[in-house]
N, C-alpha and C positions, 0 to 999 in steps of 0.2 A: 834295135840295139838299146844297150840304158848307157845312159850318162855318169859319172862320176860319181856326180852329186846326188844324182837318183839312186844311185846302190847306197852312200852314203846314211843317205836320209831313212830307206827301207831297211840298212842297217840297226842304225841307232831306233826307230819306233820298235824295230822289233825285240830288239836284247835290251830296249830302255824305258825311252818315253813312252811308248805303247805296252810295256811288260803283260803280257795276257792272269800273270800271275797277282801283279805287286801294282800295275795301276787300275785295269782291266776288271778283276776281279772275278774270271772267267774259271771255268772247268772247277768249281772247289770240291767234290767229289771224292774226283780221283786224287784232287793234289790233298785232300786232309785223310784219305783214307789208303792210300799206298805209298805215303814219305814217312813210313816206320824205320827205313833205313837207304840209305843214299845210293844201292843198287837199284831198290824196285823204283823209286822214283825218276831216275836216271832210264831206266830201260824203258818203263812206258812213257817218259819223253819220247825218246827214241822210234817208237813205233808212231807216236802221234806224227814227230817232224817228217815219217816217211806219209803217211797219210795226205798231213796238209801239202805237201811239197807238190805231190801224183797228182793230188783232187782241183790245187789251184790251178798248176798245168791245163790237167782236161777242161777244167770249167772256162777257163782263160780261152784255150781252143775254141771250143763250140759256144761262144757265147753269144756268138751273133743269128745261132742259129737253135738259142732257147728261145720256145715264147716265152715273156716276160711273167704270162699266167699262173706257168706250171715250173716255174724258174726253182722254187723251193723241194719241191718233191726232185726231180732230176739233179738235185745239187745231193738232197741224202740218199738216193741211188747210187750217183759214182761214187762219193765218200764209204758208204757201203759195201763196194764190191772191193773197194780196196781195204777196207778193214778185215774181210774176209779174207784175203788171202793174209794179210799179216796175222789174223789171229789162227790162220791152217799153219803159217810161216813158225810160228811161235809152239803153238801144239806140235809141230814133228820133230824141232830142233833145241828149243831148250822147255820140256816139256815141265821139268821142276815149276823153273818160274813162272810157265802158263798157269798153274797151277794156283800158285802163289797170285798170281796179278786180277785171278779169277775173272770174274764177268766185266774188270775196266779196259781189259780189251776190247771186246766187242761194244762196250758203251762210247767207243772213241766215234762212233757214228751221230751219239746225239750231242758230242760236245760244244758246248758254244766254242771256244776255240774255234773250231774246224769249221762250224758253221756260219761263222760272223766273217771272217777274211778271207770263206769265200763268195760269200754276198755284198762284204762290202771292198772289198778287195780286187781277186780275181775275175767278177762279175762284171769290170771296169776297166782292164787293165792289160794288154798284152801276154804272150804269157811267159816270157820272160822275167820280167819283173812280179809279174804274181809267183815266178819260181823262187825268186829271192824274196819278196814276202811270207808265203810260204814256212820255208828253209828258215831267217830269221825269229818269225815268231815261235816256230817250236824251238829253236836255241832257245831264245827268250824263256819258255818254260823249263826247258832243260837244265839252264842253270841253276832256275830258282828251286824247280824240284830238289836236283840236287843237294843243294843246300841246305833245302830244309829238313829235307831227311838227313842229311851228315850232324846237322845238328840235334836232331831228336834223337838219330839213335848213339849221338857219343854223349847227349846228357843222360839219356835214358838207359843204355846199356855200357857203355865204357868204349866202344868199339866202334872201328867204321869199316865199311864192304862187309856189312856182314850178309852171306848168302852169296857173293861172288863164283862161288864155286858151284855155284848152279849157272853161271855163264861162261866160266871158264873153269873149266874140272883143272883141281889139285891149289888152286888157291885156297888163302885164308885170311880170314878179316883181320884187320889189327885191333891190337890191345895197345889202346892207348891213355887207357886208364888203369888203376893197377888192378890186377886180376880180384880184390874182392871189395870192388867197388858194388856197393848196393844196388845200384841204381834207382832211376826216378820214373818213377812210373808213370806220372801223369803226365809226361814226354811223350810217350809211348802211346796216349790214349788219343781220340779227338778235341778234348781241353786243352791238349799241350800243344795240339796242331796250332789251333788259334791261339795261343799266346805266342809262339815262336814266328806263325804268319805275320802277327802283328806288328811286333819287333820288328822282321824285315820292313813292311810296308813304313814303318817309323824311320829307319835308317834310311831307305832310300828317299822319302819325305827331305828328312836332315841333309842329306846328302845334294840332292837338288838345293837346298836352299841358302845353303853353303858358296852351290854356283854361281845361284842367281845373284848374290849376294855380290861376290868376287867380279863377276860382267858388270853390274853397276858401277863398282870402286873405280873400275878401268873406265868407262865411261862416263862418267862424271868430268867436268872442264878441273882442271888446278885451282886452288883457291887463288885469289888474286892476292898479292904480296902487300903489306904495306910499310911505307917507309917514315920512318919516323923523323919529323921537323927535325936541322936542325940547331943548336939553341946557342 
């Protein structure tokens, strides 16, 4: 069983303290080369969190009965076979954005991501809680993909979901900039990836430091009063 506090904790490293994206600095690849817009990065989160989720489980399971030798090759085995079936998963049913997500499907096999939590993670851990490990850490890129492509492609083209309808037929992306907006191209390029990464990784900087800030204030004793003679 996990404890509270043990989801809590595996919670918050995953979607925070531990961001695989924003503290990490793991998988940059796929995240500077498929967050052109907020679906594709969005979707191969998605296949990754099915990935790590299966592979912690299994590795979790049979851990006691990896030699410690050959512990690395057996770990991109099962990560493998599961990426296989998601990128067959991907090929039969939404074959556009296979297409589109090209060969970072099947590179979800050498991602550090995948490969770090469950070496240092599931490799350690029941498998329970390497399930929400797991589950967590791809949220954790999930979001941030997300976002970093909503925000490259609404500076860069005016719109967000754009391609949706290669996941779900008959959608359409929004226009939410006005239709002859020029857009910014270097958004759109690997330049713009790394200024826009950076930004976040600066906000969340700021943002932590804000807290730490604020738990000090609170911690801190009262200043002592003083009273003035008197005359």
């Amino acid at each position: 069983m996990i404890t509270r506090n043990e989801f809590r904790q595996i919670a918050a490293n995953g979607l925070w303290k531990q961001n695989t994206s924003l503290v990490q600095i793991l998988g940059l690849c796929p995240l500077l080369a498929v967050t052109t817009n907020l679906v594709n990065g969005a979707m191969l989160s998605l296949a990754t969190i099915i990935v790590m989720a299966a592979s912690s489980v299994a590795v979790a399971s049979l851990r006691n009965l990896i030699p410690h030798e050959i512990r690395i090759p057996v770990f991109i085995l099962v990560v493998a076979s599961l990426v296989t079936v998601i990128d067959l998963l991907f090929n039969a049913n939404l074959h556009q954005l296979y297409l589109v997500l090209g060969i970072f499907i099947p590179l979800i096999v050498t991602n550090c991501i995948v490969l770090a939590r469950v070496e240092a993670f599931a490799n350690k851990n029941p498998p329970l809680q390497s399930l929400f490990d797991g589950v967590f850490m791809g949220v954790g890129m999930l979001w941030t993909l997300s976002l970093l492509g909503g925000l490259r492609e609404l500076i860069g083209k005016g719109t967000l979901f754009s391609g949706i309808d290669m996941v779900i037929p008959g959608l359409q992306p929004l226009q939410l900039l006005p239709a002859d907006y020029p857009g910014f191209l270097i958004a759109m390029l690997p330049p713009g990836a790394f200024i826009v990464l950076g930004c976040l990784i600066a906000w969340k900087n700021w943002v932590d430091a804000r807290i730490a800030a604020h738990r000090s204030r609170k911690t801190l004793p009262p200043a002592p009063q003083t009273v003035s003679a008197a005359q």
